[in-house]
C-alpha positions as CSV (number, residue, x, y, z in Angstrom):
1,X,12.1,-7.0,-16.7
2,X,14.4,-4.2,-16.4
3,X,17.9,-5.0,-15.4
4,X,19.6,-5.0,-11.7
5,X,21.6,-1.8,-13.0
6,X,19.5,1.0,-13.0
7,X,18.3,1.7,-16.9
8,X,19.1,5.0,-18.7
9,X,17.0,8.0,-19.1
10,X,14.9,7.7,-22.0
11,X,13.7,11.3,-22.2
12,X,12.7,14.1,-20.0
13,X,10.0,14.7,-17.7
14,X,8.4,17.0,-15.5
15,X,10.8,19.4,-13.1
16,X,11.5,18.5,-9.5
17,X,9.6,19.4,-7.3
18,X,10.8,20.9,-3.6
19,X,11.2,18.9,-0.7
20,X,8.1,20.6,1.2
21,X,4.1,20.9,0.5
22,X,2.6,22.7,-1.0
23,X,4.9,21.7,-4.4
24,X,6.3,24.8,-6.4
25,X,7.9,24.1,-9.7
26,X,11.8,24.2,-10.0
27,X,13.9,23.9,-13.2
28,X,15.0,20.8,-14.3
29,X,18.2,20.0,-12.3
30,X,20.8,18.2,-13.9
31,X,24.0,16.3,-12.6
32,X,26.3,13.1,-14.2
33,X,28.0,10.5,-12.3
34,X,30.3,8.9,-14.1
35,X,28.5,9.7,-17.3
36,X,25.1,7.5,-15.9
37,X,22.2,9.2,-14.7
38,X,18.4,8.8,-13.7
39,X,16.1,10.8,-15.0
40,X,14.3,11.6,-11.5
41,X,10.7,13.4,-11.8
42,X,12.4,15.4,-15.5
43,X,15.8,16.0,-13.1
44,X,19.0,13.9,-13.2
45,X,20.0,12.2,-10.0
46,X,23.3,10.3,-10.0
47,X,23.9,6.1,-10.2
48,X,25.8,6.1,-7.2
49,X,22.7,7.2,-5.0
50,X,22.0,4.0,-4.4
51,X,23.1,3.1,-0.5
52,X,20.0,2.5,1.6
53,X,19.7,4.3,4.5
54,X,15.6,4.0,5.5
55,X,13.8,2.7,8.3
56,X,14.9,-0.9,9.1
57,X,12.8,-3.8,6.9
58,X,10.8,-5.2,10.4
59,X,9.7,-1.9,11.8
60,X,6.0,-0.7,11.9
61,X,6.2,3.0,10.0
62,X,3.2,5.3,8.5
63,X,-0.6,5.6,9.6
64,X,-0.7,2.4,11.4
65,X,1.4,4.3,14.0
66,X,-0.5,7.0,14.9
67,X,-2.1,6.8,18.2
68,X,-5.8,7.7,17.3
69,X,-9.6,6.8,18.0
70,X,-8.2,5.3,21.4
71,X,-6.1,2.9,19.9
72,X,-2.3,4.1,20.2
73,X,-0.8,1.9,17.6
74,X,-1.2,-1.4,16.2
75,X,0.2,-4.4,18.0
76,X,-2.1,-6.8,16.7
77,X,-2.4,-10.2,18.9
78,X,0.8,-9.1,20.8
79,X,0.2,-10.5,24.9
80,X,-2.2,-13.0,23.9
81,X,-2.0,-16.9,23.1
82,X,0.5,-17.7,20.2
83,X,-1.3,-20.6,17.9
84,X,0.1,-22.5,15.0
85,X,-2.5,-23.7,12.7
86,X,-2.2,-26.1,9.6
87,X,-5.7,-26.8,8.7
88,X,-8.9,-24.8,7.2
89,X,-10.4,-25.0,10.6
90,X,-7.8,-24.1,12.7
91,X,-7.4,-21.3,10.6
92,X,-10.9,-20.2,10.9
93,X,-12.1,-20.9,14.1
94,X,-8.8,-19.0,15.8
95,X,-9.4,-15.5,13.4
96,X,-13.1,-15.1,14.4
97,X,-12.4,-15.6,18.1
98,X,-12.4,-12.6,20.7
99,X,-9.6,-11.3,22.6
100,X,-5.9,-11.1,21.1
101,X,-4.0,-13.8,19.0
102,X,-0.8,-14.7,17.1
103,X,-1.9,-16.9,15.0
104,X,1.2,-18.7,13.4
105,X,-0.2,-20.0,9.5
106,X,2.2,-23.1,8.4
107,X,1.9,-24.6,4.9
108,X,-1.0,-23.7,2.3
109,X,-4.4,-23.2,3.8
110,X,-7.1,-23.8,1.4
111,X,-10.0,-21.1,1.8
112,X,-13.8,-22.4,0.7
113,X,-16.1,-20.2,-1.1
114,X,-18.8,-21.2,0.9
115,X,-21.8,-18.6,1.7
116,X,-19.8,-15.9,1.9
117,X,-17.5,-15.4,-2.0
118,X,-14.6,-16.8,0.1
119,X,-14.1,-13.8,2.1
120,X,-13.5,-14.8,6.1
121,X,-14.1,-12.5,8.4
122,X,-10.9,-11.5,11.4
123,X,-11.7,-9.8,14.5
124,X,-10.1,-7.3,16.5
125,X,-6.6,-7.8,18.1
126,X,-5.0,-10.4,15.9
127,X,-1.7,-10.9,14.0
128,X,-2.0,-13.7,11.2
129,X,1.6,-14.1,10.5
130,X,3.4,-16.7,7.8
131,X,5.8,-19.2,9.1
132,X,8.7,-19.4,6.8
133,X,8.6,-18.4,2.6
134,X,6.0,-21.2,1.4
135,X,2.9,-19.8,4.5
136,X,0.1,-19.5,1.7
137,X,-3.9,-18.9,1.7
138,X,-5.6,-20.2,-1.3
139,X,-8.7,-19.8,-2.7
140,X,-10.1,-17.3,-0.3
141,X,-9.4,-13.5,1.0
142,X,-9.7,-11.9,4.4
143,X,-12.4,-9.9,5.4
144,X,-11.6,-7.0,8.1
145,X,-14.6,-4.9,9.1
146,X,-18.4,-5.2,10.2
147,X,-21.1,-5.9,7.7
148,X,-21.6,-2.8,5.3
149,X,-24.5,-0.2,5.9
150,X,-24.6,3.0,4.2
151,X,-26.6,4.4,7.0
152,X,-23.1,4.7,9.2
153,X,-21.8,7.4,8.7
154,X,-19.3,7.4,12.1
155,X,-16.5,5.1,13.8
156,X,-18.9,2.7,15.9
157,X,-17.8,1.6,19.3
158,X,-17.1,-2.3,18.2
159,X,-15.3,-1.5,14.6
160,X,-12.4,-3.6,14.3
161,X,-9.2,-2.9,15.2
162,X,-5.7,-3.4,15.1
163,X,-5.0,-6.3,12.9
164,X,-1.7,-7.0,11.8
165,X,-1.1,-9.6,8.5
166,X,2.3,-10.5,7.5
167,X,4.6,-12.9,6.0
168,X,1.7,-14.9,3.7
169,X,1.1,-16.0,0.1
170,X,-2.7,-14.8,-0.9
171,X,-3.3,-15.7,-4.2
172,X,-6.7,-17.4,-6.0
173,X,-9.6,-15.3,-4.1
174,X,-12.9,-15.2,-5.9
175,X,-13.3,-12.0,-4.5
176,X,-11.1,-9.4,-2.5
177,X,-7.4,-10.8,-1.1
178,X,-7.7,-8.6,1.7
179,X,-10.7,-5.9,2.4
180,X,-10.7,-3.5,5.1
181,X,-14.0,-1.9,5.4
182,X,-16.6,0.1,7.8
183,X,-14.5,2.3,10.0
184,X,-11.8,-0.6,10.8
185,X,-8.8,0.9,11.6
186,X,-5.2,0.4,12.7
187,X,-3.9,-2.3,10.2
188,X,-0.6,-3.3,9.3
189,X,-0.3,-5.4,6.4
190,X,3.1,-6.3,5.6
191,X,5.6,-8.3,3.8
192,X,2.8,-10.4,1.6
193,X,2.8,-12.1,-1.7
194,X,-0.6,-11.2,-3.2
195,X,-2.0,-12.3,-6.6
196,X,-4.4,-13.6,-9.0
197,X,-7.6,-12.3,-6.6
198,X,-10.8,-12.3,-8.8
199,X,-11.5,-8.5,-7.7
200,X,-8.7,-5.9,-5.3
201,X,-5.5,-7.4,-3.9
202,X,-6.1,-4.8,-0.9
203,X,-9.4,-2.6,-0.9
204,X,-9.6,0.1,1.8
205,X,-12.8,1.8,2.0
206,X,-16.1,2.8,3.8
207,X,-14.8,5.3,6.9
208,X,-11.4,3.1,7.6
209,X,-8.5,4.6,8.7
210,X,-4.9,4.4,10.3
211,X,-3.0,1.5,7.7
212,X,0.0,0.7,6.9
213,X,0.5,-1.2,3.4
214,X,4.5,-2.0,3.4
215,X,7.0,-3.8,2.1
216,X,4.3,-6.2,-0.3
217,X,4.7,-7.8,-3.8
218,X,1.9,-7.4,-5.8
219,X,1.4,-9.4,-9.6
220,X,-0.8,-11.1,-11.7
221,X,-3.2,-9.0,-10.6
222,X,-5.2,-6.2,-12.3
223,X,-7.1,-3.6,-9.9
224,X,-5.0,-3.9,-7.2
225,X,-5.4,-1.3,-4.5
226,X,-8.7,0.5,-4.1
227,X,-9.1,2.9,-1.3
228,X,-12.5,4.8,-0.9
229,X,-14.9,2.3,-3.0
230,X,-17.3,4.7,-5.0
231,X,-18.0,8.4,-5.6
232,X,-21.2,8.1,-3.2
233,X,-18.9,7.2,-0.6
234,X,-18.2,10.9,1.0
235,X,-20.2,11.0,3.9
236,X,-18.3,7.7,5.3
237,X,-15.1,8.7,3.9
238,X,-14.2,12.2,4.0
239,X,-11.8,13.4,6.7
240,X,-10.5,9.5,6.8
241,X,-8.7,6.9,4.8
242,X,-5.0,8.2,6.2
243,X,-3.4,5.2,4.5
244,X,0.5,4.5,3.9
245,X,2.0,2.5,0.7
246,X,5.5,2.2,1.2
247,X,8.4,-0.1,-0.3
248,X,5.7,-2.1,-2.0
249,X,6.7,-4.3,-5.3
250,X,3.8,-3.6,-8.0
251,X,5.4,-6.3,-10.4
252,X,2.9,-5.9,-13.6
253,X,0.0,-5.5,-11.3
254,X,-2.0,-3.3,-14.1
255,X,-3.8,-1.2,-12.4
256,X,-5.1,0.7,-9.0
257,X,-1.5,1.3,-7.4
258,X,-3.8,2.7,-6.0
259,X,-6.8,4.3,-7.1
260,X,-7.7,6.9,-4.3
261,X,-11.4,8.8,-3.6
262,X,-12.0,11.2,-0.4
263,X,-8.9,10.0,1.8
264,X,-7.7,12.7,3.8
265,X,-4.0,12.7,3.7
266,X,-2.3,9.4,1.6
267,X,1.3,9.1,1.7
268,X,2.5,6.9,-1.2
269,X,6.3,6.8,-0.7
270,X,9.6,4.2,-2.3
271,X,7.4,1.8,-3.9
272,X,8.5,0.3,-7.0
273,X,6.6,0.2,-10.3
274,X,7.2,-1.9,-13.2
275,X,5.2,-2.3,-16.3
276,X,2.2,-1.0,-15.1
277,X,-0.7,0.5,-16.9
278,X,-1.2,3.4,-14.3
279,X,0.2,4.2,-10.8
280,X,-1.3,6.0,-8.8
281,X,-4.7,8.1,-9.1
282,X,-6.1,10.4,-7.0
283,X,-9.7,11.9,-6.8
284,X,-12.7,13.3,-5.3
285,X,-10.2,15.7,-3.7
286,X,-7.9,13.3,-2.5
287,X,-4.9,14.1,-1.1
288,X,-1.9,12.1,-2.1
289,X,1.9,12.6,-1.7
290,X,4.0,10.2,-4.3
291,X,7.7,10.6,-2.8
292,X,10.7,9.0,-3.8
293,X,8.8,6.4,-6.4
294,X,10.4,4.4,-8.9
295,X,8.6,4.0,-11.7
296,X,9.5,1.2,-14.7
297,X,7.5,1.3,-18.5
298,X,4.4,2.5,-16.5
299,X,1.9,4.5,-19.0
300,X,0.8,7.0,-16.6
301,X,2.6,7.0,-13.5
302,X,0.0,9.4,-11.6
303,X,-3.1,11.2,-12.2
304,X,-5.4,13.7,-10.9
305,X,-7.7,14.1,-14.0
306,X,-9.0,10.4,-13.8
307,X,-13.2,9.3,-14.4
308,X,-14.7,11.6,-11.7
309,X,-14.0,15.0,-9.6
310,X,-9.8,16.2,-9.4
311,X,-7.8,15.3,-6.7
312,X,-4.9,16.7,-5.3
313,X,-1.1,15.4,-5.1
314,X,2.2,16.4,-4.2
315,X,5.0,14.9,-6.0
316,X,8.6,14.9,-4.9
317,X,11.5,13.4,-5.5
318,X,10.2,10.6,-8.3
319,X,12.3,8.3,-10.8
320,X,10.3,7.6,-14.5
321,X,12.0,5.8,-16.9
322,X,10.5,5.0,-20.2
323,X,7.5,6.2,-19.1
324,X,4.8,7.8,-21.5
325,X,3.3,10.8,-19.3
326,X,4.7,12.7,-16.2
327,X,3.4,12.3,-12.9
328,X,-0.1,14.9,-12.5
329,X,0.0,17.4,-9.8
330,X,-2.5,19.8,-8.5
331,X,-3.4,21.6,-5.1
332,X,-1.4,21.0,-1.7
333,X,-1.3,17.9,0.7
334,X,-0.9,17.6,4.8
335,X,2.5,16.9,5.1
336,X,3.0,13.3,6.8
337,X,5.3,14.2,9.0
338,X,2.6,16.2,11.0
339,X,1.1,12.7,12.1
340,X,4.3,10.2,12.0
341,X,8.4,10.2,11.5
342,X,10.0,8.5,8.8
343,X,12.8,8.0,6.2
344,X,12.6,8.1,3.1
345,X,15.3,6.0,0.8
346,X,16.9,7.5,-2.4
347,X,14.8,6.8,-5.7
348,X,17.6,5.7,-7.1
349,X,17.9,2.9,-4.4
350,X,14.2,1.3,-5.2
351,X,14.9,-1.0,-8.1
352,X,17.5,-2.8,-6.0
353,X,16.3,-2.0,-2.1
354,X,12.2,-2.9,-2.9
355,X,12.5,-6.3,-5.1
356,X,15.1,-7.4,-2.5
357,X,12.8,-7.0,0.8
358,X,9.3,-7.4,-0.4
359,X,7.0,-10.4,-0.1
360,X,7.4,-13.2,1.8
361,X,10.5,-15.1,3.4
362,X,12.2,-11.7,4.3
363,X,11.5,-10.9,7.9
């Protein structure tokens, strides 16, 4: 694990690119503090860049935002009945009822497999929320979305909506830890520790749009983050997956960080990667900006040539160290700020800011 100082530049990459879309290539840019620097997308940013000056930890930023599809924002369970549950039951019964709920999760909640692979389905207008660091669901996932039909091709009237997930341990699902599927949109799943799921830690796919994936640690896992779930998937999926991965914690998670297909506009932004087989990957004309990543001894931090039709991305202001390949670029991508505000931190700032307020126990 690399150490709490920042580690040295082991060798050049790629040039910086500019600070707006679509990405032009600079030369490399080169400046010392103190004779220690970061080598920051093949430039040299200085150590002391490290104050953090982003959006607060606890505040709702990206995709799950926007005010679209006649939902404006996601506030989850907010004005309904707050709940505490400590058993299986509980838990079950109060995510598959109508209306809006908090529903308050205290101690470990075993999941069954049952009929269903252990996946549990969660309706409309909830917020599942963790009391306390040790809040933990085990043995199942989450399930956010009607039943899959190829034949939809459009947001139906009674899609699910506006779910928010935070503060919880999910770790030992025979399937999926969390999928959001068929046209659900405005979800907010924040501040989780998520591992050891038999398939994806967080899948996205099949028309759903308007998420928010923040301030999560994900490890011991290996295809973590899927979003668009197969190359036949265009008619659901094109003009939709607006996701946003931000201040995440991909601690050896191998794989998927994520793997992208048809989404629109995708804004990965101050996540931090360590020891990772691959980052990010976009195609089928995805459109991905990576901005102000920190990535650790990954093998390819980002690709655009990757098992099926190019995609597109936009990469700015990136840290690789000891990593084998630069980041892949190719084509332009909607600039995020079109649909939501936000602040970015420094790259240099990651390795310290993102271990420090990701998972549970922090909010």
């Amino acid at each position: 694990m690399p150490p709490t100082s920042v580690p040295p530049c082991p060798r050049p990459h790629a040039a910086l690119p500019p600070r707006t879309v679509p990405r032009a290539a600079l030369g490399v840019l080169l400046s010392a503090v103190l004779g220690v620097a970061l080598c920051l997308n093949g430039a040299v940013a200085p150590a002391g860049a490290a104050a953090r000056r982003a959006d607060p930890i606890d505040r709702m930023v990206g995709f799950a935002t926007v005010d679209a599809l006649g939902q404006n924002g996601t506030t989850g369970g907010a004005g309904g009945p707050v709940v505490t549950v400590t058993t299986t039951a509980q838990f079950l019964d109060h995510i598959s009822r109508p209306g809006p709920y908090v529903i308050q999760v205290k101690g470990r909640i075993t999941l069954p497999t049952g009929t269903t692979d252990g996946m549990h389905s969660v309706t409309s207008d909830k917020t599942i929320i963790g009391l306390g660091p040790d809040a933990a669901l085990i043995g199942g996932g989450l399930k956010i979305g009607l039943p899959v039909s190829d034949t939809v091709t459009s947001p139906p009237a009674n899609a699910v909506h506006n779910v928010i997930i935070r503060n919880l341990t999910i770790t030992g699902a025979t399937d999926d830890l969390i999928n959001v599927q068929m046209f659900s949109h405005h979800i907010w799943i924040d501040h989780n520790d998520l591992s050891n799921g038999d398939d994806g830690a967080v899948d996205i796919k099949r028309g759903s749009d308007f998420v928010t994936v923040s301030w999560n640690r994900f490890h011991d896992h290996d295809k973590t983050l899927l979003l668009g779930h197969d190359e036949t998937a265009g008619p659901q999926d094109i003009g939709r997956l607006h996701v946003t991965y931000h201040h995440n914690y991909f601690d050896g998670s191998d794989q998927r960080n994520p793997r992208v297909r048809f989404a629109d506009v995708v804004h990965v932004y101050n996540n931090y990667y360590r020891d990772n087989s691959y980052g990010i990957a976009s195609t089928y004309d995805a459109g991905v900006l990576a901005e102000g990543n920190y990535f650790y001894s990954v093998n390819n931090p980002g690709r655009v040539d990757f098992s099926g039709d190019l995609g597109r991305m936009v990469a700015r202001d990136n840290i690789l160290v000891d990593c084998n390949h630069a980041i892949e670029t190719r084509g332009t991508v909607t600039e995020p700020r079109t649909f939501y505000p936000y602040t970015a931190d420094p790259a240099a700032s990651v390795p310290a800011v993102v271990p420090a307020g990701a998972g549970v126990g922090k909010i």
